[in-house]
MIBAKOL-721984 format. One record per residue (C-alpha): residue in three letters; chain; x, y, z. Coordinates in steps of 0.1 Angstrom, whole numbers. Layout:
N
<pt code="ALA" unit="A" c1="X" c2="Y" c3="Z"/>
...
***
This chain:
370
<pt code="UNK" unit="A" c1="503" c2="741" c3="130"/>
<pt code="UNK" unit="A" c1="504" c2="719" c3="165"/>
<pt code="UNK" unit="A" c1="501" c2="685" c3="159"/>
<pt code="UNK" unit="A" c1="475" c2="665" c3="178"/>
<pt code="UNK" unit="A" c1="469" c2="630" c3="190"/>
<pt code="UNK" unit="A" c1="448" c2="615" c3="164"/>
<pt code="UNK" unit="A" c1="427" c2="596" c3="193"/>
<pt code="UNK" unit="A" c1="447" c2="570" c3="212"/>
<pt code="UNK" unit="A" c1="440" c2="535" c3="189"/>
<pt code="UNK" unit="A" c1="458" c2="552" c3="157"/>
<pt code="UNK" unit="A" c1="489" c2="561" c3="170"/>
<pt code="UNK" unit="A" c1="492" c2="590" c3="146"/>
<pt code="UNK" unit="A" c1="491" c2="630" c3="151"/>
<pt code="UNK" unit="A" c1="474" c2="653" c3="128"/>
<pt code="UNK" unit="A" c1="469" c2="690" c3="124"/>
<pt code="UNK" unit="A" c1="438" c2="706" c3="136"/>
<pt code="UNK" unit="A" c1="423" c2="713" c3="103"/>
<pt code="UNK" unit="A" c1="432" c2="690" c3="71"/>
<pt code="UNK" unit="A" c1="419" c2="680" c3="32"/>
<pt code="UNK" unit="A" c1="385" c2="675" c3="25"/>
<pt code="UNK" unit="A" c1="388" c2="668" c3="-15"/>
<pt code="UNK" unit="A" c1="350" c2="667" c3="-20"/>
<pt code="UNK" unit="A" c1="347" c2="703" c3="-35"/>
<pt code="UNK" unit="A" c1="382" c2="704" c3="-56"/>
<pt code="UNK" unit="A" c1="380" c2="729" c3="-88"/>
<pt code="UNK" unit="A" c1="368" c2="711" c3="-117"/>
<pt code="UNK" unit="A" c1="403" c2="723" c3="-133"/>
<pt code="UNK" unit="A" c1="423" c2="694" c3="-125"/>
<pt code="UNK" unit="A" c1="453" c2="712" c3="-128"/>
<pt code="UNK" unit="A" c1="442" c2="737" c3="-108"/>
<pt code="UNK" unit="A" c1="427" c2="709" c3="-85"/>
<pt code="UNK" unit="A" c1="465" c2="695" c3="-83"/>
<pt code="UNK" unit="A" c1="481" c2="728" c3="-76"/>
<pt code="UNK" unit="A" c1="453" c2="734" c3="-47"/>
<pt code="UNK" unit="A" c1="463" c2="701" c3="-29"/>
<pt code="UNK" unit="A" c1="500" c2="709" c3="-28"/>
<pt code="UNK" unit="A" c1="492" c2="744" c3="-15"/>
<pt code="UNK" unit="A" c1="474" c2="725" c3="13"/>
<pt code="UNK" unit="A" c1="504" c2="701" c3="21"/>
<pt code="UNK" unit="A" c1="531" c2="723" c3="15"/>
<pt code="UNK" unit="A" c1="512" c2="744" c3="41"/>
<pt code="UNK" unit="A" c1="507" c2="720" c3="70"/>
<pt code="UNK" unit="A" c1="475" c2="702" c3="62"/>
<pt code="UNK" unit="A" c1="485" c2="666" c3="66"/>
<pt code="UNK" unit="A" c1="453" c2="642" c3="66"/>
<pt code="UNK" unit="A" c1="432" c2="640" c3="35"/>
<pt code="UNK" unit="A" c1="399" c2="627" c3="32"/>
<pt code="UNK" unit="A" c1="386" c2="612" c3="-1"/>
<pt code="UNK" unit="A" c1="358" c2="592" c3="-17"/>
<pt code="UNK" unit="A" c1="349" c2="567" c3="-43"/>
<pt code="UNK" unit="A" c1="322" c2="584" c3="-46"/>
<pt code="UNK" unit="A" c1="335" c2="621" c3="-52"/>
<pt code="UNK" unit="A" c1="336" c2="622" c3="-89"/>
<pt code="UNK" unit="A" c1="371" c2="627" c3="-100"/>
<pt code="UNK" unit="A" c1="391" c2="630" c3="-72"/>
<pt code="UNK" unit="A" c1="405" c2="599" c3="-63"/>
<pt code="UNK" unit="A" c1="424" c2="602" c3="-100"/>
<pt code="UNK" unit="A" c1="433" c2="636" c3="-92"/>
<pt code="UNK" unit="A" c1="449" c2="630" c3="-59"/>
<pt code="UNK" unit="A" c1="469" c2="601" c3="-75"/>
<pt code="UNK" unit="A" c1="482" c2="633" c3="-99"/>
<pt code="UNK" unit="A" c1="490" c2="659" c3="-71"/>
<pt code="UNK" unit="A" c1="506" c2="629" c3="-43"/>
<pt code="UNK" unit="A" c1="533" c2="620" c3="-68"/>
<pt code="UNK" unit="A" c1="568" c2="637" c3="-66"/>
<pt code="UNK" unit="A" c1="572" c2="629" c3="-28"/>
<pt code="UNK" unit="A" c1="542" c2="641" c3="-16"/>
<pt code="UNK" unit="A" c1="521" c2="607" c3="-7"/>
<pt code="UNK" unit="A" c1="549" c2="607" c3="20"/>
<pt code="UNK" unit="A" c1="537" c2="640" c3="33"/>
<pt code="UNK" unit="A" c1="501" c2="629" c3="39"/>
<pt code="UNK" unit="A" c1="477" c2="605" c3="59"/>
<pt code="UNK" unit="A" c1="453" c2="591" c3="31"/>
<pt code="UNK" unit="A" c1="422" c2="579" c3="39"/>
<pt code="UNK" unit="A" c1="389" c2="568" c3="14"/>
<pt code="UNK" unit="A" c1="363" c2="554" c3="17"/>
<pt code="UNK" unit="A" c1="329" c2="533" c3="2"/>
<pt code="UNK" unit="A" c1="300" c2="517" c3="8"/>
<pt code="UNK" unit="A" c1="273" c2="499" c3="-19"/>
<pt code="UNK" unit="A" c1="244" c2="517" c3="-1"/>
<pt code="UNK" unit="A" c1="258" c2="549" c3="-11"/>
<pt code="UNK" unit="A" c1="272" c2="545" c3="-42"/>
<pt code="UNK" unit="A" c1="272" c2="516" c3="-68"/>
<pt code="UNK" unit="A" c1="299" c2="508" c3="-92"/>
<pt code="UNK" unit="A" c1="282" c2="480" c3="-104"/>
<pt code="UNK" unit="A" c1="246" c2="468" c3="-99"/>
<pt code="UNK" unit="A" c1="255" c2="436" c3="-83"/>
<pt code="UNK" unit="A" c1="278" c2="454" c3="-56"/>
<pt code="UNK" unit="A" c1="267" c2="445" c3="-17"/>
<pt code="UNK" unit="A" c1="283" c2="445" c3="17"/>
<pt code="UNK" unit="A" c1="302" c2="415" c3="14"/>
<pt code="UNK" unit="A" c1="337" c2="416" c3="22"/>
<pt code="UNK" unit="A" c1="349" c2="404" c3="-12"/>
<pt code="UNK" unit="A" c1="335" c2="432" c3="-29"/>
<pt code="UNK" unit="A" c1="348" c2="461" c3="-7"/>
<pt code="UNK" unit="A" c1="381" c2="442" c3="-16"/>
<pt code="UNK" unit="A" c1="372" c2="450" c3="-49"/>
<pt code="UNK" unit="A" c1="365" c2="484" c3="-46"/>
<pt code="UNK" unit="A" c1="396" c2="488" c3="-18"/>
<pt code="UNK" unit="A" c1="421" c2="474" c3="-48"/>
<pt code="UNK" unit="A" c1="404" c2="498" c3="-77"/>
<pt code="UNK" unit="A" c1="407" c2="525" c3="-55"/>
<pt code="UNK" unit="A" c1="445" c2="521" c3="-46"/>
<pt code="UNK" unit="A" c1="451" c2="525" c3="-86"/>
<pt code="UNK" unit="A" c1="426" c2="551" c3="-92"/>
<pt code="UNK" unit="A" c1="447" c2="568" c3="-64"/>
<pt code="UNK" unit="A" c1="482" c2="555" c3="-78"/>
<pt code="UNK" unit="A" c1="490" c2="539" c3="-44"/>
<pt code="UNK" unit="A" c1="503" c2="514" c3="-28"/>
<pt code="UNK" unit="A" c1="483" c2="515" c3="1"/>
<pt code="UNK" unit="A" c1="458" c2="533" c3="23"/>
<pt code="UNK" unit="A" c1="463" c2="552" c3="56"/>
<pt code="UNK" unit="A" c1="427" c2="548" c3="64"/>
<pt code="UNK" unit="A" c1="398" c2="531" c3="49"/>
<pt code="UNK" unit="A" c1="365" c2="539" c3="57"/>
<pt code="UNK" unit="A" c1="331" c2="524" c3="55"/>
<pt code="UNK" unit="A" c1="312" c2="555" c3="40"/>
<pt code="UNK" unit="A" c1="278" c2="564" c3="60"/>
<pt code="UNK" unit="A" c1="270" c2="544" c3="88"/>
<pt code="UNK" unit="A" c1="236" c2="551" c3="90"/>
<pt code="UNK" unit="A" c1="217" c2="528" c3="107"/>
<pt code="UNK" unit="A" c1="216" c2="497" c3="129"/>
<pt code="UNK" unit="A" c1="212" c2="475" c3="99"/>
<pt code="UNK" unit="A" c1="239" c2="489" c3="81"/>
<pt code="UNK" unit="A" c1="262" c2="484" c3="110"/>
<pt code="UNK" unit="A" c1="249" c2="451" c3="112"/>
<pt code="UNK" unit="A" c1="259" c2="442" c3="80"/>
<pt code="UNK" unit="A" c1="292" c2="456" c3="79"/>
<pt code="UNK" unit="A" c1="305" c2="437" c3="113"/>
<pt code="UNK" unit="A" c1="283" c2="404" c3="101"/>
<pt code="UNK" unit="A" c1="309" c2="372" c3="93"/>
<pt code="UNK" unit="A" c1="318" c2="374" c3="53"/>
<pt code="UNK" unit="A" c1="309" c2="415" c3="56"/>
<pt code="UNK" unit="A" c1="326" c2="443" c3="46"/>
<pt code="UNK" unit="A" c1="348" c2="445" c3="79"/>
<pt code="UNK" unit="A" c1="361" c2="415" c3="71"/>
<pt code="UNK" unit="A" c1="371" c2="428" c3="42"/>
<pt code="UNK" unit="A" c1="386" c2="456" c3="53"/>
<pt code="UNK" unit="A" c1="409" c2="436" c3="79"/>
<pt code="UNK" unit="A" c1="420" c2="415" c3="55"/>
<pt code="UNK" unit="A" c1="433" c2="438" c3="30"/>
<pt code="UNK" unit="A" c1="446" c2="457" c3="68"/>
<pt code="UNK" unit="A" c1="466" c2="423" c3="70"/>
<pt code="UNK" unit="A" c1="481" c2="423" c3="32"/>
<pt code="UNK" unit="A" c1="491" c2="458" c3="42"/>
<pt code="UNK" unit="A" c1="472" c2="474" c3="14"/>
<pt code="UNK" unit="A" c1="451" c2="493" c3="41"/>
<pt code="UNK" unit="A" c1="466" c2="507" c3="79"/>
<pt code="UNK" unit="A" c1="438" c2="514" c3="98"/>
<pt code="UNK" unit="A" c1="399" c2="516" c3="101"/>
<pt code="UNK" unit="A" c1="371" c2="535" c3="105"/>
<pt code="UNK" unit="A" c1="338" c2="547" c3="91"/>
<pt code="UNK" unit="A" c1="317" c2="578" c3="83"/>
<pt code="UNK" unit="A" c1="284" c2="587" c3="96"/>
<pt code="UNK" unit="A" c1="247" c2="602" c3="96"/>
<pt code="UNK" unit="A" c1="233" c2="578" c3="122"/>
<pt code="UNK" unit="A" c1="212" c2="585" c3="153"/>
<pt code="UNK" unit="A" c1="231" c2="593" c3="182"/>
<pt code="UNK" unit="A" c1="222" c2="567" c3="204"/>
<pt code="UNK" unit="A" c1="233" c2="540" c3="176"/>
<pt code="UNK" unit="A" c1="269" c2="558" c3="178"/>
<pt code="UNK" unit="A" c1="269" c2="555" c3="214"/>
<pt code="UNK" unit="A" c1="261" c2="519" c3="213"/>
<pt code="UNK" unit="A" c1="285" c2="513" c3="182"/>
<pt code="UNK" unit="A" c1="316" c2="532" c3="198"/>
<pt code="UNK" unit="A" c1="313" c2="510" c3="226"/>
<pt code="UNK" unit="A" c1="314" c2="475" c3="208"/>
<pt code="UNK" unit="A" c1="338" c2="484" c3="179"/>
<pt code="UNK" unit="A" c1="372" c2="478" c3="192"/>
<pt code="UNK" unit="A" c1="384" c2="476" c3="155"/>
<pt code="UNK" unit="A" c1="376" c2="513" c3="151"/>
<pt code="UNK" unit="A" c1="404" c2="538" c3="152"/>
<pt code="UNK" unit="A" c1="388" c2="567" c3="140"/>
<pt code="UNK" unit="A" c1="349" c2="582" c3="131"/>
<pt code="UNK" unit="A" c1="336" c2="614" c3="107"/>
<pt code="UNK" unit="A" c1="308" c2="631" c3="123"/>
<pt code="UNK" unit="A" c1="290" c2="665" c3="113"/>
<pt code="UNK" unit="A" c1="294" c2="693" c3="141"/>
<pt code="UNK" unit="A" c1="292" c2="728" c3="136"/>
<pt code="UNK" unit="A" c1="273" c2="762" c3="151"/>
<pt code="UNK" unit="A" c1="241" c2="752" c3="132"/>
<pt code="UNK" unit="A" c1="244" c2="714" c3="143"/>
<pt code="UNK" unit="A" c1="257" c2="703" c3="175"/>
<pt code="UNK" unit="A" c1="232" c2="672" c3="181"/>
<pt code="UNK" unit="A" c1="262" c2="648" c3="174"/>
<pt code="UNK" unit="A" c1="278" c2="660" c3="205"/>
<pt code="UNK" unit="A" c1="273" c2="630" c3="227"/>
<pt code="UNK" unit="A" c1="284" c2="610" c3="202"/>
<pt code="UNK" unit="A" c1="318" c2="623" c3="197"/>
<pt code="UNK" unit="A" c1="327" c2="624" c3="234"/>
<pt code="UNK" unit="A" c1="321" c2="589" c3="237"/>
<pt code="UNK" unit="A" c1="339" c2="580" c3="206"/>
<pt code="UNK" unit="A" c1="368" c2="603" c3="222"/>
<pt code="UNK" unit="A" c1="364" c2="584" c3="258"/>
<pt code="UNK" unit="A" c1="373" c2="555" c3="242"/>
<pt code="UNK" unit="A" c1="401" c2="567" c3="222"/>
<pt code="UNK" unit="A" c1="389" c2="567" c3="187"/>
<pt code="UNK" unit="A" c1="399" c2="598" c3="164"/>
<pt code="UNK" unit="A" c1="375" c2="623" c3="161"/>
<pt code="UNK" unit="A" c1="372" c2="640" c3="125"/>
<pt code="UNK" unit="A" c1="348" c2="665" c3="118"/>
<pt code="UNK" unit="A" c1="335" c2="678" c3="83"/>
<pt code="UNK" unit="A" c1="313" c2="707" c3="73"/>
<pt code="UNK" unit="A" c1="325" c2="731" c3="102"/>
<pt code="UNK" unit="A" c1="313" c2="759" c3="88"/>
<pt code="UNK" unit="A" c1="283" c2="747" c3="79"/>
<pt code="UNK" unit="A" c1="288" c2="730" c3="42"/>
<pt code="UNK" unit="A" c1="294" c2="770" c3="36"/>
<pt code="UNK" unit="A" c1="263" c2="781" c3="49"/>
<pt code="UNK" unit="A" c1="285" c2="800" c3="81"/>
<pt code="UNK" unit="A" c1="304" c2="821" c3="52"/>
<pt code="UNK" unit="A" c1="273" c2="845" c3="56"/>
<pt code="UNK" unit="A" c1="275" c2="872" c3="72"/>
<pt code="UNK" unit="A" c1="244" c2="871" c3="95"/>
<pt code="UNK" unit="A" c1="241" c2="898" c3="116"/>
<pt code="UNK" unit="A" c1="232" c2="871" c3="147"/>
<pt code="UNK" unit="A" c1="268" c2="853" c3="141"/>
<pt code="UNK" unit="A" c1="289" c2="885" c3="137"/>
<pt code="UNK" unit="A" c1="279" c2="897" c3="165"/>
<pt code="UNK" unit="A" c1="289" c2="870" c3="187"/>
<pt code="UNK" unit="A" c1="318" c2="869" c3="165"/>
<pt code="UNK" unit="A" c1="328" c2="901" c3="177"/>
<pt code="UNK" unit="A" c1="315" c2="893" c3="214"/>
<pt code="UNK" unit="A" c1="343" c2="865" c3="218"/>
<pt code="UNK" unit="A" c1="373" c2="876" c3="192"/>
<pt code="UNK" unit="A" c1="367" c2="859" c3="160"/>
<pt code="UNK" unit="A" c1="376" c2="879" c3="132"/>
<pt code="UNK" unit="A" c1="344" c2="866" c3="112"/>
<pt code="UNK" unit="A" c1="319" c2="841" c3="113"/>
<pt code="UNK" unit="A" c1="339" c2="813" c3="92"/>
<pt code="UNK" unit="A" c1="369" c2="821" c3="125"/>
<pt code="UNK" unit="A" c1="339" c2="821" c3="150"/>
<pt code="UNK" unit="A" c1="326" c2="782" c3="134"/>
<pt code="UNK" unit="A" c1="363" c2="766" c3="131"/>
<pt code="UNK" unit="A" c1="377" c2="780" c3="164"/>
<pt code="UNK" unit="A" c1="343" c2="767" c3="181"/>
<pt code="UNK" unit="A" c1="346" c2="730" c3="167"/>
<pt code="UNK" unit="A" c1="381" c2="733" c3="175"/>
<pt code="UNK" unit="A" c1="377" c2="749" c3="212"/>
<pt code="UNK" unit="A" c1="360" c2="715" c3="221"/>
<pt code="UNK" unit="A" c1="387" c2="688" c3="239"/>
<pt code="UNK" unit="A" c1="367" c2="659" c3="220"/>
<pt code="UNK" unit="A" c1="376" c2="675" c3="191"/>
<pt code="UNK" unit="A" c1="408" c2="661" c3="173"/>
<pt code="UNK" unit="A" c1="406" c2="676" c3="134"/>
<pt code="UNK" unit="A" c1="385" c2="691" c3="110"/>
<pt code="UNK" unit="A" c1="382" c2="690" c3="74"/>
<pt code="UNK" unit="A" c1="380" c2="718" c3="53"/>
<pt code="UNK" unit="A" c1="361" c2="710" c3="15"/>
<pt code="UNK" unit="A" c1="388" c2="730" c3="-9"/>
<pt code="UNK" unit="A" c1="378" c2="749" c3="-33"/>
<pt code="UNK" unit="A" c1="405" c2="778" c3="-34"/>
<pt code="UNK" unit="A" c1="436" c2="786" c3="-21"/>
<pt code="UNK" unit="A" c1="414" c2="809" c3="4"/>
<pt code="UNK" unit="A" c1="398" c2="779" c3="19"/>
<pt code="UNK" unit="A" c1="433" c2="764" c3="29"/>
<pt code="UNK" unit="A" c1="449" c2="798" c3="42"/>
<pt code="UNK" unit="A" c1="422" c2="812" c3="60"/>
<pt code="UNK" unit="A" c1="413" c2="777" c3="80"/>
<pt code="UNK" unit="A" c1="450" c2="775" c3="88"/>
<pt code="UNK" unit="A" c1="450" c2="813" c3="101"/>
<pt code="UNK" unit="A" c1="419" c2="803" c3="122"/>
<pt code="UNK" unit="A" c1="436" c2="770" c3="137"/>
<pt code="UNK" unit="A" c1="465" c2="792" c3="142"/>
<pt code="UNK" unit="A" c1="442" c2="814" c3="166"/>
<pt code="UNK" unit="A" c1="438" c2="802" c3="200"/>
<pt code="UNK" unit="A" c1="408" c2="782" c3="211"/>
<pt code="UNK" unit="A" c1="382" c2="802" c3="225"/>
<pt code="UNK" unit="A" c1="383" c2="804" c3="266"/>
<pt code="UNK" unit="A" c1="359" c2="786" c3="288"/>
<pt code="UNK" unit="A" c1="339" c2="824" c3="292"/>
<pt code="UNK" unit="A" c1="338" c2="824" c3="255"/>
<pt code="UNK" unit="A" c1="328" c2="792" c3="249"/>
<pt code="UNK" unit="A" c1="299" c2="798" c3="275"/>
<pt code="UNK" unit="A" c1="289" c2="829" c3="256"/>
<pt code="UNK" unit="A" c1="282" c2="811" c3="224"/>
<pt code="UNK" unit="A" c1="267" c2="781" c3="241"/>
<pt code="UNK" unit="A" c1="245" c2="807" c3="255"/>
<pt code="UNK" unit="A" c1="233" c2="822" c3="221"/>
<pt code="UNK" unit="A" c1="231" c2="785" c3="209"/>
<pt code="UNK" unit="A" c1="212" c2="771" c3="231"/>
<pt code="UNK" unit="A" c1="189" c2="805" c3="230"/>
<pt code="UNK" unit="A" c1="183" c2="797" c3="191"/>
<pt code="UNK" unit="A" c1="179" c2="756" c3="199"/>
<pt code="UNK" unit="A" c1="153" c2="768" c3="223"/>
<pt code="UNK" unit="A" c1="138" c2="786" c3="198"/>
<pt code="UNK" unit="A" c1="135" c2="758" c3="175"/>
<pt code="UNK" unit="A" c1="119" c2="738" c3="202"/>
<pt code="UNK" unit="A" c1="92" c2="760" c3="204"/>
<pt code="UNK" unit="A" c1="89" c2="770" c3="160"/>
<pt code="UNK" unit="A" c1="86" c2="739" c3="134"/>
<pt code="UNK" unit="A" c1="94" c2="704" c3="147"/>
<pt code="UNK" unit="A" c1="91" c2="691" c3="107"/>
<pt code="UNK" unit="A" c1="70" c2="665" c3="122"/>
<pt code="UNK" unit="A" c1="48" c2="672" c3="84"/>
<pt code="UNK" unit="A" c1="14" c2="666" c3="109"/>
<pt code="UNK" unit="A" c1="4" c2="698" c3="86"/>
<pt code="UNK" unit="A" c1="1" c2="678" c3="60"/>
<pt code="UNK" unit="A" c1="-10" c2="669" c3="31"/>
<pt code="UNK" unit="A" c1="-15" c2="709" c3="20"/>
<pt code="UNK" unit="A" c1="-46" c2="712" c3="-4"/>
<pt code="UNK" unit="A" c1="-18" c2="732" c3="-23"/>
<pt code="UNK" unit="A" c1="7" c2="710" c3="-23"/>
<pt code="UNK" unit="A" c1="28" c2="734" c3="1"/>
<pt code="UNK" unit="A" c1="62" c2="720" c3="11"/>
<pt code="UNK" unit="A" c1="51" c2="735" c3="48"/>
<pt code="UNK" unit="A" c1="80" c2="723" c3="71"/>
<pt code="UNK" unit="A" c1="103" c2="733" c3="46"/>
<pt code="UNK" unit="A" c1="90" c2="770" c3="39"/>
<pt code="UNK" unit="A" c1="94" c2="769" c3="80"/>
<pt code="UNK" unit="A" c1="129" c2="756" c3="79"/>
<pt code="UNK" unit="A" c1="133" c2="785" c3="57"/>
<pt code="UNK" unit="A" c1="119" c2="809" c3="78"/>
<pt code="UNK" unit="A" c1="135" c2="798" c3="112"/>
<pt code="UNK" unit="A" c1="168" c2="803" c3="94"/>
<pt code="UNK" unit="A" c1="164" c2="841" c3="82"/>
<pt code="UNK" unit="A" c1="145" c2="856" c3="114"/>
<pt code="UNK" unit="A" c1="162" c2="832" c3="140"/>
<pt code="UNK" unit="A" c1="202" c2="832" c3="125"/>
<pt code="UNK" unit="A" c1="199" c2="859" c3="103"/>
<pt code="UNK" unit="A" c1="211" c2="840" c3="74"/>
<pt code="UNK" unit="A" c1="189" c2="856" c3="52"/>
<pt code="UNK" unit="A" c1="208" c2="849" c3="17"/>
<pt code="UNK" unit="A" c1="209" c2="811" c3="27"/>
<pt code="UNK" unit="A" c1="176" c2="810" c3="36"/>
<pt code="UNK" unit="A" c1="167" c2="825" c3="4"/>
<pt code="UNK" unit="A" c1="185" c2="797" c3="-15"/>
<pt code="UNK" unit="A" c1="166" c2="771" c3="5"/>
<pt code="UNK" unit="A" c1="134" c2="788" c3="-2"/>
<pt code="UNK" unit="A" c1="137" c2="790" c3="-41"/>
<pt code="UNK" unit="A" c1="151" c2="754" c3="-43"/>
<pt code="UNK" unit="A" c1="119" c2="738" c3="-27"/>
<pt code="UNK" unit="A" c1="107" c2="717" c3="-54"/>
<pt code="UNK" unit="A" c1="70" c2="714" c3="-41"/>
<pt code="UNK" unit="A" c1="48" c2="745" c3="-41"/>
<pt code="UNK" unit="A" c1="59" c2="773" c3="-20"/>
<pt code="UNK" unit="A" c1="43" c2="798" c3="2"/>
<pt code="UNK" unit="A" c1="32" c2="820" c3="-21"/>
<pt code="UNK" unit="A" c1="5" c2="793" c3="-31"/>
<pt code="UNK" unit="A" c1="-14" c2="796" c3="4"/>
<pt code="UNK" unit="A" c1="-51" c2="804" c3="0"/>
<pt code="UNK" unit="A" c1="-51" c2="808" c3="38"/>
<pt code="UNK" unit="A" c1="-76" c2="780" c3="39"/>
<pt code="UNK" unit="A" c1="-65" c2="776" c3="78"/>
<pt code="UNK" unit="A" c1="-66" c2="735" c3="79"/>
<pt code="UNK" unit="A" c1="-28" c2="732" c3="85"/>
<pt code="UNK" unit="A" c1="-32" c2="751" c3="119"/>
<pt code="UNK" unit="A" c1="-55" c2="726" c3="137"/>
<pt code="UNK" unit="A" c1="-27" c2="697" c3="133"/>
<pt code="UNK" unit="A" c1="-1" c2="716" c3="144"/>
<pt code="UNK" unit="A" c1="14" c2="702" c3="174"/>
<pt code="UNK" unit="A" c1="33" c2="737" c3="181"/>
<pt code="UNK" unit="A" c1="1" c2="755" c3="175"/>
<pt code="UNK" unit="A" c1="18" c2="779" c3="153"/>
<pt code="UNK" unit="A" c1="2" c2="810" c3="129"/>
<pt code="UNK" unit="A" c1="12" c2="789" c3="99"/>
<pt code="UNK" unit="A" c1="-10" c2="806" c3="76"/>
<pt code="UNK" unit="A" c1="9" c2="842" c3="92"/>
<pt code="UNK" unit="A" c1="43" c2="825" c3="83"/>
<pt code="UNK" unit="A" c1="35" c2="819" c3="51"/>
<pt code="UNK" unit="A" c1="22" c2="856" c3="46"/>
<pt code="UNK" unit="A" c1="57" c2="860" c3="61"/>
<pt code="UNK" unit="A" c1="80" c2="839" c3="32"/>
<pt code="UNK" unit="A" c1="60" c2="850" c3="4"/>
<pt code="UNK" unit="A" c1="73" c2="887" c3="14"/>
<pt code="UNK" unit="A" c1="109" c2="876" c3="28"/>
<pt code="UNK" unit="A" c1="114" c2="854" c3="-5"/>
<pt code="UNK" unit="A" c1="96" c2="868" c3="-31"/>
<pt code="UNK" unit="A" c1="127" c2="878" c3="-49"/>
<pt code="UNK" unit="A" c1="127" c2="837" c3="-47"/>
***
């Protein structure tokens, strides 16, 4: 595979699609075996987690025999996503903690990358950056050269990011979602890009939602030249210049090969990318126009999880990803469609002025199988 720059603070180059060890087998063994494939095949940049069960441990297993040399190693933590211990905070001496228990859990001397893990608001930010917080922290052990370079992870509001990218001059490098089903983070990685901070992207295809074959996808699939619908997501979040890598949760040896065959493609030409834009933005309109999740339909007299038996809906008619859909439906904890009495006081509140009470007529036929 072509390397790329890795944004311009970095200084490194990375493949276009590289290790996301979140979803390794449970086999660690196999889970070892898996990882090599992936390096001995190009992917150089690996993204762990002290948070992803086992996997720290079994990366120390497969990066032996020559092959931390191979690889850019980046983890990552925060105490607002995961504790280790009920007194852990954002301080910077208890990230040290966590950075030194990682490096043995990983069998390493040091760290490519470390991570703050799920930025997710201003006050988090604020916390991190604050004197004594877990930046500090971070540079420090950056300074003992236990850790190269910095970055975080991130759910937050695009305008935060915008902000953020423009004050942190310590970051080299951000995680953001982006896919087909989920482009709102956009804006956000341009400007972390104009400013010359890696881009990284995970769940391209969708968290494995885009390994259906919906009939709306393959289509445009076939339109522009993918060979399937996973081809059509990765060669899309690769086709975009803000773009620098993308992460790929293994699972199988499948999951390495056919990401690399899709990076090997070319990106999709400004006429294709306009296409799919098209059909995307056609479906965002949609959406506009369907179930906001604004819950002013609620509470249901029957408990009905409404916006999320619309969610539900809006997936199988509007992307045709009717088995997914299905899935969603049947894990809705709350009571589901087929529990409306058609009692009609939802469809007053509704800012959309939908035919909720048709909709739900609707799922309880789509998912009865549910």
């Amino acid at each position: 595979m072509n390397l790329r720059s890795f944004g311009q603070r970095s200084g490194f180059e990375v493949p276009p699609v590289n290790i996301g060890a979140m979803r390794l087998p449970r086999d660690a063994n196999e889970a070892v075996a898996l990882i090599r494939h992936a390096i001995d095949s190009g992917m150089r940049y690996i993204d762990t987690s002290r948070g992803y069960g086992e996997s720290e441990w079994i990366l120390g297993r497969a990066l032996r025999d020559g092959y931390r040399r191979k690889v850019i190693l980046s983890s990552k933590w925060a105490s607002w996503i995961t504790r280790i211990r009920s007194t852990d905070d954002t301080s910077a001496d208890c990230v040290r903690r966590r950075i030194d228990e990682q490096l043995k859990r990983l069998d390493v001397d040091y760290l490519d990358f470390y991570q703050i893990w799920n930025i997710d608001s201003r006050e988090h930010y604020e916390q991190v950056i604050a004197p004594g917080g877990m930046l500090e922290g971070i540079l420090k052990a950056r300074d003992e050269g236990l850790v190269g370079h910095v970055g975080f992870t991130t759910h937050d509001s695009v305008e935060n990011l915008v902000s953020y990218v423009q004050e942190a001059d310590w970051c080299e490098i951000i995680l953001f979602t982006y896919n087909l089903l989920n482009r709102q983070y956009a804006p956000a990685i341009a400007a972390a890009h104009r400013q010359g901070i890696g881009t990284v992207i995970m769940n391209p295809v969708g968290g494995g939602r885009l390994a259906e074959a919906s009939p709306v996808l393959l289509k445009l699939a076939e339109q522009v030249g993918a060979v399937s619908v996973p081809d059509l997501a990765i060669r899309y979040v690769l086709s975009d210049p803000n773009i620098d890598t993308i992460i790929s949760g293994l699972s199988r040896r499948s999951d390495v090969d056919d990401s690399i065959a899709s990076a090997r493609r070319s990106v999709f030409t400004p006429e294709q990318m306009k296409d799919i834009e098209a059909l995307l933005d056609g479906i965002a309109s949609a959406s506009a126009s369907f179930c906001t999740g604004c819950k002013y339909c609620l509470p249901c007299p029957k408990g009905i999880a409404i916006p999320a038996v619309m969610a539900s809906v809006f997936d199988y008619r509007h992307w045709g990803l009717q088995k997914d859909a299905a899935q969603r439906y049947a894990g809705i904890k709350e009571a589901r469609a087929d529990a409306c009495v058609q009692c009609g006081e939802c469809e007053p509140k509704c800012t959309q002025h939908l035919k909720i009470m048709e909709e739900m007529r609707f799922a309880t036929e789509a998912f009865k199988k549910g």
